[in-house]
N, CA, C and O atoms as a printed pandas DataFrame, in Angstrom:
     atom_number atom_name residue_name chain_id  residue_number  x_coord  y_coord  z_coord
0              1         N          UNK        A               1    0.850   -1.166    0.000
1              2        CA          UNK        A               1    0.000    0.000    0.000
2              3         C          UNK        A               1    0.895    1.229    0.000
3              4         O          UNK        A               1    1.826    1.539    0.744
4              5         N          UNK        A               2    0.195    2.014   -1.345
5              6        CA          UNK        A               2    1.364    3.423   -1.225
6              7         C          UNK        A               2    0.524    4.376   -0.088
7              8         O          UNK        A               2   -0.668    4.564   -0.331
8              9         N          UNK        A               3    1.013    4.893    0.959
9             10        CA          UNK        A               3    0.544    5.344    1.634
10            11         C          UNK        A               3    0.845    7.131    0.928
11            12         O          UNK        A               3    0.132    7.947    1.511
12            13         N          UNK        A               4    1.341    7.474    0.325
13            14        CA          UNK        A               4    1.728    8.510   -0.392
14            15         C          UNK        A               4    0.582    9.017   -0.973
15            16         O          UNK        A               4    0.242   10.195   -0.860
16            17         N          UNK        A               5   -0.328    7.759   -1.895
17            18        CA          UNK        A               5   -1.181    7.530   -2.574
18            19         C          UNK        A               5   -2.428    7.894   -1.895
19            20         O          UNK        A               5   -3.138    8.753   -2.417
20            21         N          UNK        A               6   -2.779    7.343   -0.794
21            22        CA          UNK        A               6   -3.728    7.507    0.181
22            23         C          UNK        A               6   -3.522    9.096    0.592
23            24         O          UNK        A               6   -4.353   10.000    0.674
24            25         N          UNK        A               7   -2.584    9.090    0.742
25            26        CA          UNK        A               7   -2.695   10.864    1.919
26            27         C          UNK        A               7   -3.064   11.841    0.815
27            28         O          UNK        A               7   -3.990   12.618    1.047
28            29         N          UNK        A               8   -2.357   11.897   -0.531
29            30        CA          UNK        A               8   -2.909   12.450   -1.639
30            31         C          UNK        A               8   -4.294   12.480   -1.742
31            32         O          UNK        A               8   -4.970   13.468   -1.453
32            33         N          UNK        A               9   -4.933   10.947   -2.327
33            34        CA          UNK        A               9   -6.572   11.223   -2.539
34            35         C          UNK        A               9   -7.276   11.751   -1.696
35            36         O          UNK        A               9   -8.310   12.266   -2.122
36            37         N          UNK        A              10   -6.993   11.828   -0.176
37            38        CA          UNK        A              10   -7.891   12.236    0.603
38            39         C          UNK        A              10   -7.585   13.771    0.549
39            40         O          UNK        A              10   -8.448   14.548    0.142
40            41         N          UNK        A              11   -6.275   14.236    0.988
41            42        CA          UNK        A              11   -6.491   15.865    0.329
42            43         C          UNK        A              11   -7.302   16.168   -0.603
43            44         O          UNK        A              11   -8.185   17.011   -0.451
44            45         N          UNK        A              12   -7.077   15.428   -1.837
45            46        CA          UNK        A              12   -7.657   16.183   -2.882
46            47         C          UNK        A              12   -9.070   15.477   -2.517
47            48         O          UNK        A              12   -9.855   16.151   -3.183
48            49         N          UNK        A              13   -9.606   14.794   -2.041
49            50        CA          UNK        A              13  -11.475   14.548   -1.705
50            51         C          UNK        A              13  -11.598   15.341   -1.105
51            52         O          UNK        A              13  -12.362   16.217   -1.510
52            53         N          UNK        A              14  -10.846   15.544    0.382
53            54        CA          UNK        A              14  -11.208   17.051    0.549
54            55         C          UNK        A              14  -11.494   18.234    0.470
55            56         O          UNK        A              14  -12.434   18.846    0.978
56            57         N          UNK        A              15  -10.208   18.773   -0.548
57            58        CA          UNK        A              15  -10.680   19.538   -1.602
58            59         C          UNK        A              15  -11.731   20.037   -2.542
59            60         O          UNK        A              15  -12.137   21.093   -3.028
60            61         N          UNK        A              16  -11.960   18.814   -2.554
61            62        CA          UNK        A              16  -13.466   18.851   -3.491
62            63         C          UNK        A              16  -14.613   18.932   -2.880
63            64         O          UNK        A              16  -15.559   19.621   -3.261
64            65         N          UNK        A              17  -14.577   18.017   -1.599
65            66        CA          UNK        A              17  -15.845   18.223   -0.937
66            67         C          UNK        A              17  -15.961   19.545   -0.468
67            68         O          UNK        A              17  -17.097   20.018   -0.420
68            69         N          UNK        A              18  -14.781   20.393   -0.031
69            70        CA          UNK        A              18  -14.986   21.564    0.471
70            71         C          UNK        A              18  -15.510   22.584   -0.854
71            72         O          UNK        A              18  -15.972   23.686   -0.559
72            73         N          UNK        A              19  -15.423   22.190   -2.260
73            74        CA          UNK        A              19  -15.877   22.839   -3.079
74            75         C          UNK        A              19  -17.454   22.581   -3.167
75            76         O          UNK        A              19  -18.253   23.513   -3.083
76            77         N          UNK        A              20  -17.777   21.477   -3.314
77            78        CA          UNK        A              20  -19.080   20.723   -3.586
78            79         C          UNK        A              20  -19.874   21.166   -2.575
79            80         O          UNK        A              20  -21.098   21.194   -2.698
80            81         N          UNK        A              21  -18.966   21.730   -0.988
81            82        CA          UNK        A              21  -19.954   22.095   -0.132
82            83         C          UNK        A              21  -20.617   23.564   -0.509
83            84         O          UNK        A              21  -21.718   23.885   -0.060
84            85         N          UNK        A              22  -20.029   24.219   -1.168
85            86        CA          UNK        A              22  -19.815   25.716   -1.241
86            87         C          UNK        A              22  -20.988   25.622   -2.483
87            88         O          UNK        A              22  -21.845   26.480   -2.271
88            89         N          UNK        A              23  -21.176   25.104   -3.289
89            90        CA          UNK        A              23  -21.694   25.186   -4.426
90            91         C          UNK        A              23  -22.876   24.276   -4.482
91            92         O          UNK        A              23  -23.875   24.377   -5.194
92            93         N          UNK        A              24  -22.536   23.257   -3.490
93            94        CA          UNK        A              24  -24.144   22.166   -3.826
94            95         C          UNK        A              24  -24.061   21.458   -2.455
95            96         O          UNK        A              24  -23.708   20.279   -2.424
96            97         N          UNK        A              25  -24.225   21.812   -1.851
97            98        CA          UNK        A              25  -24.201   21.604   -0.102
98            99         C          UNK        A              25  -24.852   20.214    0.252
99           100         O          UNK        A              25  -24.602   19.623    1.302
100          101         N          UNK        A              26  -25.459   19.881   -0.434
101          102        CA          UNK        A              26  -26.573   18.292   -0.733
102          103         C          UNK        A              26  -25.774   17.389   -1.220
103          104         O          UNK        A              26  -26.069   16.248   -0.865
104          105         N          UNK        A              27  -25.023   17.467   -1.788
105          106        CA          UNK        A              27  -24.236   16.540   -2.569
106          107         C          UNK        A              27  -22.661   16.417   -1.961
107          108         O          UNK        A              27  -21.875   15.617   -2.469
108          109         N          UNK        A              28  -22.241   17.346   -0.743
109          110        CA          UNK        A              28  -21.439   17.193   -0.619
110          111         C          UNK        A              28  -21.017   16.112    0.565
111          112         O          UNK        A              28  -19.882   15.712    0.822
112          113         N          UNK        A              29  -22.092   15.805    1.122
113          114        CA          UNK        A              29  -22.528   14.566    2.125
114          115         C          UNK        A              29  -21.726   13.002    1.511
115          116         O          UNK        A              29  -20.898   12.206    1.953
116          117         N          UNK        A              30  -22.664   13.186    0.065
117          118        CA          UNK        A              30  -22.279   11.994   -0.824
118          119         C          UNK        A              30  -20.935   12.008   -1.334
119          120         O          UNK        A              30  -20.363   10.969   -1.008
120          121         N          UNK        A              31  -20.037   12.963   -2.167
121          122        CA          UNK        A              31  -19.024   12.955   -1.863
122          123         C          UNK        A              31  -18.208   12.277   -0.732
123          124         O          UNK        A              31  -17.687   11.175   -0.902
124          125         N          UNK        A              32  -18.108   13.026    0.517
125          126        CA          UNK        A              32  -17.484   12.248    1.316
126          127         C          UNK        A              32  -17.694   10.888    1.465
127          128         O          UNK        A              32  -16.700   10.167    1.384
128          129         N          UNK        A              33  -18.804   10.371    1.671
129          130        CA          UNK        A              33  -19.399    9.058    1.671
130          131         C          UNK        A              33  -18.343    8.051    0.419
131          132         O          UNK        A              33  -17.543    7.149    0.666
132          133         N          UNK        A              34  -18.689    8.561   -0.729
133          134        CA          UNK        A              34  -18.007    8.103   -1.567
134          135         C          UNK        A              34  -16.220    7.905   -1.529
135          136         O          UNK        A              34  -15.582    6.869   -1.721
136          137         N          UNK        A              35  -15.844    8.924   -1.295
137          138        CA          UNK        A              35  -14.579    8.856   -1.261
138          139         C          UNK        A              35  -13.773    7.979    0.677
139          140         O          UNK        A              35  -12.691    7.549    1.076
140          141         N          UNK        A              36  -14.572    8.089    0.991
141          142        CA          UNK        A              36  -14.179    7.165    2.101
142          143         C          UNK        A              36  -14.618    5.968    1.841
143          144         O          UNK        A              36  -13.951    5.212    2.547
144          145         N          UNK        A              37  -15.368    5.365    1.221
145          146        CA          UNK        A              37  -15.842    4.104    0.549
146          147         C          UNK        A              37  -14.762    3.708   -0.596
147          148         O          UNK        A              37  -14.329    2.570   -0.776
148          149         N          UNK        A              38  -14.401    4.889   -1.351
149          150        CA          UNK        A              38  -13.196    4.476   -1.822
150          151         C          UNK        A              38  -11.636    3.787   -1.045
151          152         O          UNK        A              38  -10.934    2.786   -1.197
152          153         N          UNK        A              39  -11.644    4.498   -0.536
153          154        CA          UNK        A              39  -10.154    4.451    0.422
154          155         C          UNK        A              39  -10.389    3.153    1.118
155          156         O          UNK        A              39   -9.417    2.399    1.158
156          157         N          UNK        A              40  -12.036    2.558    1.943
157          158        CA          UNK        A              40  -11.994    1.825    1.988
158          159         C          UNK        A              40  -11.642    0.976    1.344
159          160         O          UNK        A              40  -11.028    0.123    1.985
160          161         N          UNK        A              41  -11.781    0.719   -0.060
161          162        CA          UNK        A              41  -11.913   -0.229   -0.934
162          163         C          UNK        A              41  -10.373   -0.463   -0.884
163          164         O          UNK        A              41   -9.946   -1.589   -0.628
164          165         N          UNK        A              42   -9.660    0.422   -1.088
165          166        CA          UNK        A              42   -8.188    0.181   -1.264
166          167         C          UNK        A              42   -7.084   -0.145   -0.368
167          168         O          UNK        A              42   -5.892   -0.410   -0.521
168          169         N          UNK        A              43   -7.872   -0.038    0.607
169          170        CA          UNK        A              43   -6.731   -0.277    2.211
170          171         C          UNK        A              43   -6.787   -1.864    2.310
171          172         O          UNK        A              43   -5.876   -2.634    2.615
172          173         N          UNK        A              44   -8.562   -2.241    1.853
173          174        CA          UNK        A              44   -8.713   -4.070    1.848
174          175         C          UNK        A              44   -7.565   -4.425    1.137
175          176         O          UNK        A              44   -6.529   -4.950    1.546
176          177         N          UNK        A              45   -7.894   -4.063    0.000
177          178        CA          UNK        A              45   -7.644   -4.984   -1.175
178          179         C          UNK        A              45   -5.949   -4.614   -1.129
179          180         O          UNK        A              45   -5.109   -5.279   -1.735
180          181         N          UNK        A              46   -5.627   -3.352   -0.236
181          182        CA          UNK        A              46   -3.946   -3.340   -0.145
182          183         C          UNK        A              46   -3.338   -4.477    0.712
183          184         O          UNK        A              46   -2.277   -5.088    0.580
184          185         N          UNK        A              47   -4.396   -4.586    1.692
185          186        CA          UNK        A              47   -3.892   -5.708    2.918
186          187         C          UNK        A              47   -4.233   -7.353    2.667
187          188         O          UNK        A              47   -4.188   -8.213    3.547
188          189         N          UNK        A              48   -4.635   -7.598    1.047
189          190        CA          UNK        A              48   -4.624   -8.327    0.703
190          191         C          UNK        A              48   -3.697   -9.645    0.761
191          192         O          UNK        A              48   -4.213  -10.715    1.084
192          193         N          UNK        A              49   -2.056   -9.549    0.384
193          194        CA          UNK        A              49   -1.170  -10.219    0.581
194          195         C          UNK        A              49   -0.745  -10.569    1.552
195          196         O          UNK        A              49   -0.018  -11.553    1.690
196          197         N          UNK        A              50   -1.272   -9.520    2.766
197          198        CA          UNK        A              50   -0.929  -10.134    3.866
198          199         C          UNK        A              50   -1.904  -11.412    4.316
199          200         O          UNK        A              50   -1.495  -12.537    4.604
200          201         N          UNK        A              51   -3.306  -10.962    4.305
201          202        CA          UNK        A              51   -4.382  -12.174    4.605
202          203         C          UNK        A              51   -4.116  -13.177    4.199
203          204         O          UNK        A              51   -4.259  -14.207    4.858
204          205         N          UNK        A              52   -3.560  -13.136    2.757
205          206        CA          UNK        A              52   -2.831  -14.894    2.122
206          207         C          UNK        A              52   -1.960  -15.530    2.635
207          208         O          UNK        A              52   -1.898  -16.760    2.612
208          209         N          UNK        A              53   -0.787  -14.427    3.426
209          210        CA          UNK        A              53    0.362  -15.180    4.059
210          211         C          UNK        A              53   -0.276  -15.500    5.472
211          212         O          UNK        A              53    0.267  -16.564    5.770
212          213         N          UNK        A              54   -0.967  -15.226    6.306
213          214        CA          UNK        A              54   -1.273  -14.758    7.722
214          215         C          UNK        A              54   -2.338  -16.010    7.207
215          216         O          UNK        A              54   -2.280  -16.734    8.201
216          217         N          UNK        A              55   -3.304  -16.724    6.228
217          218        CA          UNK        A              55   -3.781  -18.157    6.382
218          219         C          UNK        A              55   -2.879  -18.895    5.983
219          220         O          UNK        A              55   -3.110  -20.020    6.427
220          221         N          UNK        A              56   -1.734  -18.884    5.232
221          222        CA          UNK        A              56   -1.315  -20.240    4.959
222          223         C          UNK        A              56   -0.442  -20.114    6.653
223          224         O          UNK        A              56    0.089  -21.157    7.034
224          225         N          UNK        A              57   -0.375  -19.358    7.216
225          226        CA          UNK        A              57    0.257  -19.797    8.436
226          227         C          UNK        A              57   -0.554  -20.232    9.289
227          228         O          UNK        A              57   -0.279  -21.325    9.783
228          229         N          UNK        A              58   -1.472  -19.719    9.618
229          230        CA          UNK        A              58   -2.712  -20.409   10.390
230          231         C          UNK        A              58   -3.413  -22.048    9.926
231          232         O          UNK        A              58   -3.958  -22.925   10.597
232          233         N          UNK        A              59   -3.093  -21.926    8.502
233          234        CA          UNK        A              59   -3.656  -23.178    7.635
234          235         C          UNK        A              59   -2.119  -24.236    8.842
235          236         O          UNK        A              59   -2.310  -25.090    9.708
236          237         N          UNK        A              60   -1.091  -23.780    8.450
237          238        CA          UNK        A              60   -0.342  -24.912    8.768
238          239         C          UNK        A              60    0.285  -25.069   10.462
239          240         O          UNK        A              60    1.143  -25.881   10.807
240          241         N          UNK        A              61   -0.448  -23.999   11.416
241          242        CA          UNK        A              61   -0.202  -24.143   12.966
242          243         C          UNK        A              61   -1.714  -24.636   13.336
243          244         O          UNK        A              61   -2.053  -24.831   14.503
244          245         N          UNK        A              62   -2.554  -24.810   12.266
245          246        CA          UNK        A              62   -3.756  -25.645   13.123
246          247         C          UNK        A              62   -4.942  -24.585   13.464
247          248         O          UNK        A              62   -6.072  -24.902   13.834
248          249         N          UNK        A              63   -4.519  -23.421   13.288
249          250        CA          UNK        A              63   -5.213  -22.295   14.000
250          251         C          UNK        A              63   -5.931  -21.371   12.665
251          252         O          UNK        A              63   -5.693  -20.251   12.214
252          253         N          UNK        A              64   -6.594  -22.096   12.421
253          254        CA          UNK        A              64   -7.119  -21.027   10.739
254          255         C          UNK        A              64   -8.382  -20.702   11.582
255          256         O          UNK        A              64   -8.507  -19.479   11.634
256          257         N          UNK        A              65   -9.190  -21.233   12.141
257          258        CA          UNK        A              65  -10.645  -20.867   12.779
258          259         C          UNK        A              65  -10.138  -19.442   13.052
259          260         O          UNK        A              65  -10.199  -18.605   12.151
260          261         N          UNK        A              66   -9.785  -19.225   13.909
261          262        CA          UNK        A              66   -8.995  -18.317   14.919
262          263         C          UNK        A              66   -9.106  -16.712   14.254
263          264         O          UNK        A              66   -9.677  -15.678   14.602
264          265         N          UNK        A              67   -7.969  -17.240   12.759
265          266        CA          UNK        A              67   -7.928  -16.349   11.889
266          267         C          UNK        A              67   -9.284  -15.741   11.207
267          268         O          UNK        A              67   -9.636  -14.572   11.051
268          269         N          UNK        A              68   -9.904  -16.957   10.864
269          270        CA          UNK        A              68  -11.324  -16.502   10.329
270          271         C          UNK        A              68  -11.836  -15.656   10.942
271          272         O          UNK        A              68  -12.233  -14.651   10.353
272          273         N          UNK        A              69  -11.986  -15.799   12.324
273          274        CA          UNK        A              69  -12.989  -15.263   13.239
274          275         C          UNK        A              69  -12.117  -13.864   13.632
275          276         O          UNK        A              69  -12.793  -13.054   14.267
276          277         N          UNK        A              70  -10.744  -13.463   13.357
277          278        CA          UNK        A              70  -10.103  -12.113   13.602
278          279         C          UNK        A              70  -10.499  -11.554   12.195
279          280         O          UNK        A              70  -10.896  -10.402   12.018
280          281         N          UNK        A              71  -10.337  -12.572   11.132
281          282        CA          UNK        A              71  -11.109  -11.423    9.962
282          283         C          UNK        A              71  -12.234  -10.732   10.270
283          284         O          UNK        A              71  -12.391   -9.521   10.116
284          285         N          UNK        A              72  -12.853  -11.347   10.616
285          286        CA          UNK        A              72  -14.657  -11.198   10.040
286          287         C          UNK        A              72  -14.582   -9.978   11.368
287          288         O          UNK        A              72  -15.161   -8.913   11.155
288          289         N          UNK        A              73  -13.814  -10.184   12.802
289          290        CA          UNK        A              73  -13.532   -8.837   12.929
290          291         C          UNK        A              73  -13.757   -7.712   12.964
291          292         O          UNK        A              73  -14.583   -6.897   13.374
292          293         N          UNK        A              74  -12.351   -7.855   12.159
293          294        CA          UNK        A              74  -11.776   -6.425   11.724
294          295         C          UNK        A              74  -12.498   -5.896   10.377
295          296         O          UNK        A              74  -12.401   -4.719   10.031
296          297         N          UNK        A              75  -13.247   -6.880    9.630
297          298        CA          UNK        A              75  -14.055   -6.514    8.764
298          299         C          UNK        A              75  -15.465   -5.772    9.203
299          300         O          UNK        A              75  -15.887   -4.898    8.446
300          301         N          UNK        A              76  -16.147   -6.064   10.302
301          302        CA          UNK        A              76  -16.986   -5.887   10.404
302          303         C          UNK        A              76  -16.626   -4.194   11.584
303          304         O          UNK        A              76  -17.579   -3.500   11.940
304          305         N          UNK        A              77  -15.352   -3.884   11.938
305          306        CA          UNK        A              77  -14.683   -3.230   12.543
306          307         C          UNK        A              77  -14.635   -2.168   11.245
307          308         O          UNK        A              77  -15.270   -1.129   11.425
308          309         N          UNK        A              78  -13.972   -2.311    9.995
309          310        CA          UNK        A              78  -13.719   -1.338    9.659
310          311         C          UNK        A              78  -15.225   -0.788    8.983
311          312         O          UNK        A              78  -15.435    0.416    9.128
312          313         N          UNK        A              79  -16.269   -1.583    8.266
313          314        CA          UNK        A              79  -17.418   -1.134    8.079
314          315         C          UNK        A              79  -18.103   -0.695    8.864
315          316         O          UNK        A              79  -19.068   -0.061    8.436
316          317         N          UNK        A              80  -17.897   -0.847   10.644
317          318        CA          UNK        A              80  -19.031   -0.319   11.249
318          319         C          UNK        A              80  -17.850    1.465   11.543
319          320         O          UNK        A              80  -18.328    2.477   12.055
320          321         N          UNK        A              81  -17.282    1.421   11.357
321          322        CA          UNK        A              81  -16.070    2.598   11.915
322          323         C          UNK        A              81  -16.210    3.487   10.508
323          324         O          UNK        A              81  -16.023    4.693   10.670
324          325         N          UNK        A              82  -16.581    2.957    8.850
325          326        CA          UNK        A              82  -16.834    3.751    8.211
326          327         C          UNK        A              82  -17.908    4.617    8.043
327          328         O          UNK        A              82  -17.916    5.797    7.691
328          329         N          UNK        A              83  -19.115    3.616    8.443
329          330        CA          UNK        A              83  -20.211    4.186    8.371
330          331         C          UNK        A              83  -20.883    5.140    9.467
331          332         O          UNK        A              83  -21.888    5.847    9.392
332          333         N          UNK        A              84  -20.184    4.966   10.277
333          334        CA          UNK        A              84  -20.519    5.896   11.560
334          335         C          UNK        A              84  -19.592    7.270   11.447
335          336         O          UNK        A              84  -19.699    8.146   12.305
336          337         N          UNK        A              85  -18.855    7.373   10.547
337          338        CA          UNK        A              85  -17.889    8.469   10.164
338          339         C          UNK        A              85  -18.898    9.181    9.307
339          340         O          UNK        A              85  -19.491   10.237    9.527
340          341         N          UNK        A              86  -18.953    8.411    8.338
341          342        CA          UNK        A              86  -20.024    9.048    7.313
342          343         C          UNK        A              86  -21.408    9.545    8.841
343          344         O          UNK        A              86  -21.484   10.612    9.450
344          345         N          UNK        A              87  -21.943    8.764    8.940
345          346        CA          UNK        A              87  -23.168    9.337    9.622
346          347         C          UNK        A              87  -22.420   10.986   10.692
347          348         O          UNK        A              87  -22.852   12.137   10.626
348          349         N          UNK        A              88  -21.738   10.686   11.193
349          350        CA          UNK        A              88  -21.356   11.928   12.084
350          351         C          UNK        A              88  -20.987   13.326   10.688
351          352         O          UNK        A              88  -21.241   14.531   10.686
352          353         N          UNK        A              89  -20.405   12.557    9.805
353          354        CA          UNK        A              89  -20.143   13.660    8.876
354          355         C          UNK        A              89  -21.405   14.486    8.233
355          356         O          UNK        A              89  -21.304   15.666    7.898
356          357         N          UNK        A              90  -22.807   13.588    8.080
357          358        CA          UNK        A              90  -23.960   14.293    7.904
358          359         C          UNK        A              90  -24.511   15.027    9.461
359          360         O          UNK        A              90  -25.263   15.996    9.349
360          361         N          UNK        A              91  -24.220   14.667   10.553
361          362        CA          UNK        A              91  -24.412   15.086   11.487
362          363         C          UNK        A              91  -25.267   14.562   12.416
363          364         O          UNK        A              91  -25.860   15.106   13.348
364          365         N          UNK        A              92  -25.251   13.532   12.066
365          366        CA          UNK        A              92  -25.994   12.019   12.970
366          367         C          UNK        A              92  -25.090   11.663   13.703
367          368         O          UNK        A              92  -24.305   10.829   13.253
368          369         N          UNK        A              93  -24.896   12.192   15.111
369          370        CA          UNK        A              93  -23.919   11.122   15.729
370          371         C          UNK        A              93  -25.021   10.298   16.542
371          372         O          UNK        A              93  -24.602    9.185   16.861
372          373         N          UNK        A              94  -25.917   10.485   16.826
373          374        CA          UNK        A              94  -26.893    9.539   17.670
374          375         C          UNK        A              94  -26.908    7.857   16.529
375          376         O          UNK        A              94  -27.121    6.677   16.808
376          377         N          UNK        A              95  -26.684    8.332   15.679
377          378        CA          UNK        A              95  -27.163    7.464   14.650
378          379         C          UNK        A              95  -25.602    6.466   14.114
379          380         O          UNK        A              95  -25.574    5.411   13.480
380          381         N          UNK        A              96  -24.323    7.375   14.713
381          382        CA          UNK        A              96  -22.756    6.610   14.020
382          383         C          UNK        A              96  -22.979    6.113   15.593
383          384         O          UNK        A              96  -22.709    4.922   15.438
384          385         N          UNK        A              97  -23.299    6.252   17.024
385          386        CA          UNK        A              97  -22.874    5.719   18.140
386          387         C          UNK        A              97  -23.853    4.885   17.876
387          388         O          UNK        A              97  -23.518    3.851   18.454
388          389         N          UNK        A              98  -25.005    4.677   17.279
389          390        CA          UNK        A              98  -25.704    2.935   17.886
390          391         C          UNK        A              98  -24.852    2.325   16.531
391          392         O          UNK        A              98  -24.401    1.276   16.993
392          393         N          UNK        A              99  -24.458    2.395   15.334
393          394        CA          UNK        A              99  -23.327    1.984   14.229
394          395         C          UNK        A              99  -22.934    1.540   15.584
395          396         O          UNK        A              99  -23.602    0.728   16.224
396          397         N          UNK        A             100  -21.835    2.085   16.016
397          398        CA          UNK        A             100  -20.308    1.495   16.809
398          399         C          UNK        A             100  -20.925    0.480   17.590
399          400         O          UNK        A             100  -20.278   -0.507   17.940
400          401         N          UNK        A             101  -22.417    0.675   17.969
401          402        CA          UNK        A             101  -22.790   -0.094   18.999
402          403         C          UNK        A             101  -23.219   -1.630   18.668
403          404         O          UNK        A             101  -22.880   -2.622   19.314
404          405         N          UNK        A             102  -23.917   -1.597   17.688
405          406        CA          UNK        A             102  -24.280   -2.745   17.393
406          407         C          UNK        A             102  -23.055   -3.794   16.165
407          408         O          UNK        A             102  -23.135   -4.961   15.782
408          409         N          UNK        A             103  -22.144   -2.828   15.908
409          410        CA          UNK        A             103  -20.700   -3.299   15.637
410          411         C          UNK        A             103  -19.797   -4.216   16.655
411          412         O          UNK        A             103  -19.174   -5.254   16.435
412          413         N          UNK        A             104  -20.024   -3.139   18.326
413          414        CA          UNK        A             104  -19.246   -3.992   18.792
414          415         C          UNK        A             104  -19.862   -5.799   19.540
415          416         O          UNK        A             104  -19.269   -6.812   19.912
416          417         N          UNK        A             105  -21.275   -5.390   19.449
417          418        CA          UNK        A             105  -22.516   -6.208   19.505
418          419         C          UNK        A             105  -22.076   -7.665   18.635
419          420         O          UNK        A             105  -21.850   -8.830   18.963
420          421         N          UNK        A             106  -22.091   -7.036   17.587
421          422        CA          UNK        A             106  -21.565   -8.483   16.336
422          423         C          UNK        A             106  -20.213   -8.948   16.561
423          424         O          UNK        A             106  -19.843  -10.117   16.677
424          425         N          UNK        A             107  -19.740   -8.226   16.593
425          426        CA          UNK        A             107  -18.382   -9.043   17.265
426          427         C          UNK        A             107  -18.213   -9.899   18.679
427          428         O          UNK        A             107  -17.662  -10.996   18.769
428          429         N          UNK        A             108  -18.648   -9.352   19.461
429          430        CA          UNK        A             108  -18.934  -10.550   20.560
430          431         C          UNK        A             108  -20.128  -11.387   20.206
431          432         O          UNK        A             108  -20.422  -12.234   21.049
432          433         N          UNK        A             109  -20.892  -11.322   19.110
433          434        CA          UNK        A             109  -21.702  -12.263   18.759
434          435         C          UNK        A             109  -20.346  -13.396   18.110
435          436         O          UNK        A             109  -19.849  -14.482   18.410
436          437         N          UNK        A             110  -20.213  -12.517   17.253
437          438        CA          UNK        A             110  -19.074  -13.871   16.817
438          439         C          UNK        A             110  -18.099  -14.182   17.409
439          440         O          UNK        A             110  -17.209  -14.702   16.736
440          441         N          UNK        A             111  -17.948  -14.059   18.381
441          442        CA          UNK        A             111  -16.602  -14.091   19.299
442          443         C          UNK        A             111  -17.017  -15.347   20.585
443          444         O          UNK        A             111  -16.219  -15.605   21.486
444          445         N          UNK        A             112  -18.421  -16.050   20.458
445          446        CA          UNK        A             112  -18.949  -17.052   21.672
446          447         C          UNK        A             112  -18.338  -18.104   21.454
447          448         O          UNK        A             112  -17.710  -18.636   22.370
448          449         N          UNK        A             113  -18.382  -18.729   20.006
449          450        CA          UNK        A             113  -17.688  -19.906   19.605
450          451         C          UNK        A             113  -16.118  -19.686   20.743
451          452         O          UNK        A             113  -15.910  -20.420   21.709
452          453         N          UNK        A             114  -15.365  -18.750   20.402
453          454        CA          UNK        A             114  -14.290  -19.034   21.272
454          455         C          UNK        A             114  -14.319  -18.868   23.034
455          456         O          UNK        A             114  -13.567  -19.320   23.898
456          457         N          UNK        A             115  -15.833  -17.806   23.123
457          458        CA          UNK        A             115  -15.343  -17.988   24.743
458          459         C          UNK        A             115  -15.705  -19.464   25.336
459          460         O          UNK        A             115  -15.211  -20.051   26.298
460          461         N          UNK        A             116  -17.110  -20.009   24.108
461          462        CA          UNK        A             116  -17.066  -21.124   24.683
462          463         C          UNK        A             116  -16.478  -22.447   24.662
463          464         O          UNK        A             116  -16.905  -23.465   25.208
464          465         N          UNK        A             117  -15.318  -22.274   23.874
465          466        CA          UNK        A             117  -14.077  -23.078   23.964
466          467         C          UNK        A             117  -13.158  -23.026   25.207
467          468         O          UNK        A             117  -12.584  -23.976   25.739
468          469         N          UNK        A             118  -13.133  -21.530   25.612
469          470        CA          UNK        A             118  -12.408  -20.887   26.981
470          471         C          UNK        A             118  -12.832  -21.924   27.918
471          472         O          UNK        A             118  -12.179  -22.713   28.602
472          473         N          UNK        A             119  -14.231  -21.709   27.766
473          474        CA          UNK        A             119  -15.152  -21.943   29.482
474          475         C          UNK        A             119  -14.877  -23.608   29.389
475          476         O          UNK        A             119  -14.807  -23.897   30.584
476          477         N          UNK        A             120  -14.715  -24.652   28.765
477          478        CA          UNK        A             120  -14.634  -25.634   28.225
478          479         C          UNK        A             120  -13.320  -25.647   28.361
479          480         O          UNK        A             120  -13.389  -26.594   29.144
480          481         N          UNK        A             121  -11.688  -25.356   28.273
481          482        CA          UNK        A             121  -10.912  -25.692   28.947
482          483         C          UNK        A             121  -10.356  -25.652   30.174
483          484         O          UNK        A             121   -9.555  -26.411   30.719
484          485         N          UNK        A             122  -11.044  -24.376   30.640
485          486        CA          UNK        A             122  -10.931  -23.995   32.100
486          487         C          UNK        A             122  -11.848  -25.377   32.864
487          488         O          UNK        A             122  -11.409  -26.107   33.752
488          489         N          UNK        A             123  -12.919  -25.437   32.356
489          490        CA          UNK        A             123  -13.637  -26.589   33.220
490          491         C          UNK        A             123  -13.191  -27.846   33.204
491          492         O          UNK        A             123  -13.485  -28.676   34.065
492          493         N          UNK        A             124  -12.136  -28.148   31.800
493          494        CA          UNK        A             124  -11.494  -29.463   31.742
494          495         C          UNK        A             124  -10.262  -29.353   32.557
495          496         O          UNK        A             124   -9.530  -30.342   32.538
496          497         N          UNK        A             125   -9.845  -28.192   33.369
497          498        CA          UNK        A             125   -8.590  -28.275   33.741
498          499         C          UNK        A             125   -8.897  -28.127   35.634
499          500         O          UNK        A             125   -8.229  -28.550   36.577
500          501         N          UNK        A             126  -10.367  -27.237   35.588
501          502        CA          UNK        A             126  -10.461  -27.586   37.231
502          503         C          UNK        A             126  -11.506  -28.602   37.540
503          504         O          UNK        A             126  -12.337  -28.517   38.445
504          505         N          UNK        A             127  -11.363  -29.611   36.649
505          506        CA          UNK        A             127  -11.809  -30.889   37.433
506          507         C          UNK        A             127  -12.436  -31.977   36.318
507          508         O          UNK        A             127  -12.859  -33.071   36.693
């Protein structure tokens, strides 16, 4: 990931949105929206090579579940962290804090499978 690349587009989205605000104030909501949906798009698909190396290592220590379940994550981490940006940026923060909320909600939803592996060795080990 060129990070060069990144700090650039977002100046210049900025740029623009600060124009788009001045001139069409409605549209400049979507702008941002858009261009942080962009950046999203490119930070994934930059951290791509790593996710390939980071399973074949998990594929071969036994521990790929593990990995799955840190993807889905940080995936569901960076979509609930975008969209609550966007919402505060229209000026909904009541509306980006239940985002964060029911973000961090899904993640300990998906996160039982392992506590209840936890509770299940602790109980195999005190008795």
């Amino acid at each position: 990931m060129n990070i060069i690349s990144v700090c650039a587009f977002a100046i210049v989205s900025a740029c623009i949105i600060g124009l788009v605000r001045v001139l069409r104030p409605e549209l400049a909501v979507l702008a941002a929206a858009v261009a942080g949906v962009v950046l999203l798009v490119y930070v994934v698909s930059a951290i791509a090579p790593f996710v390939s190396f980071i399973k074949g290592v998990t594929a071969e220590c036994g521990v790929q579940g593990y990995f799955v379940l840190m993807l889905k994550a940080l995936a569901i981490s960076f979509c609930c962290k975008t969209s609550s940006e966007i919402c505060r940026d229209c000026g909904e923060g009541s509306l980006a804090s239940k985002i964060e909320l029911a973000g961090k909600a899904s993640i300990v939803l998906i996160s039982l499978p392992v506590v209840q592996q936890l509770l299940d060795i602790a109980k195999d080990m005190m008795g």
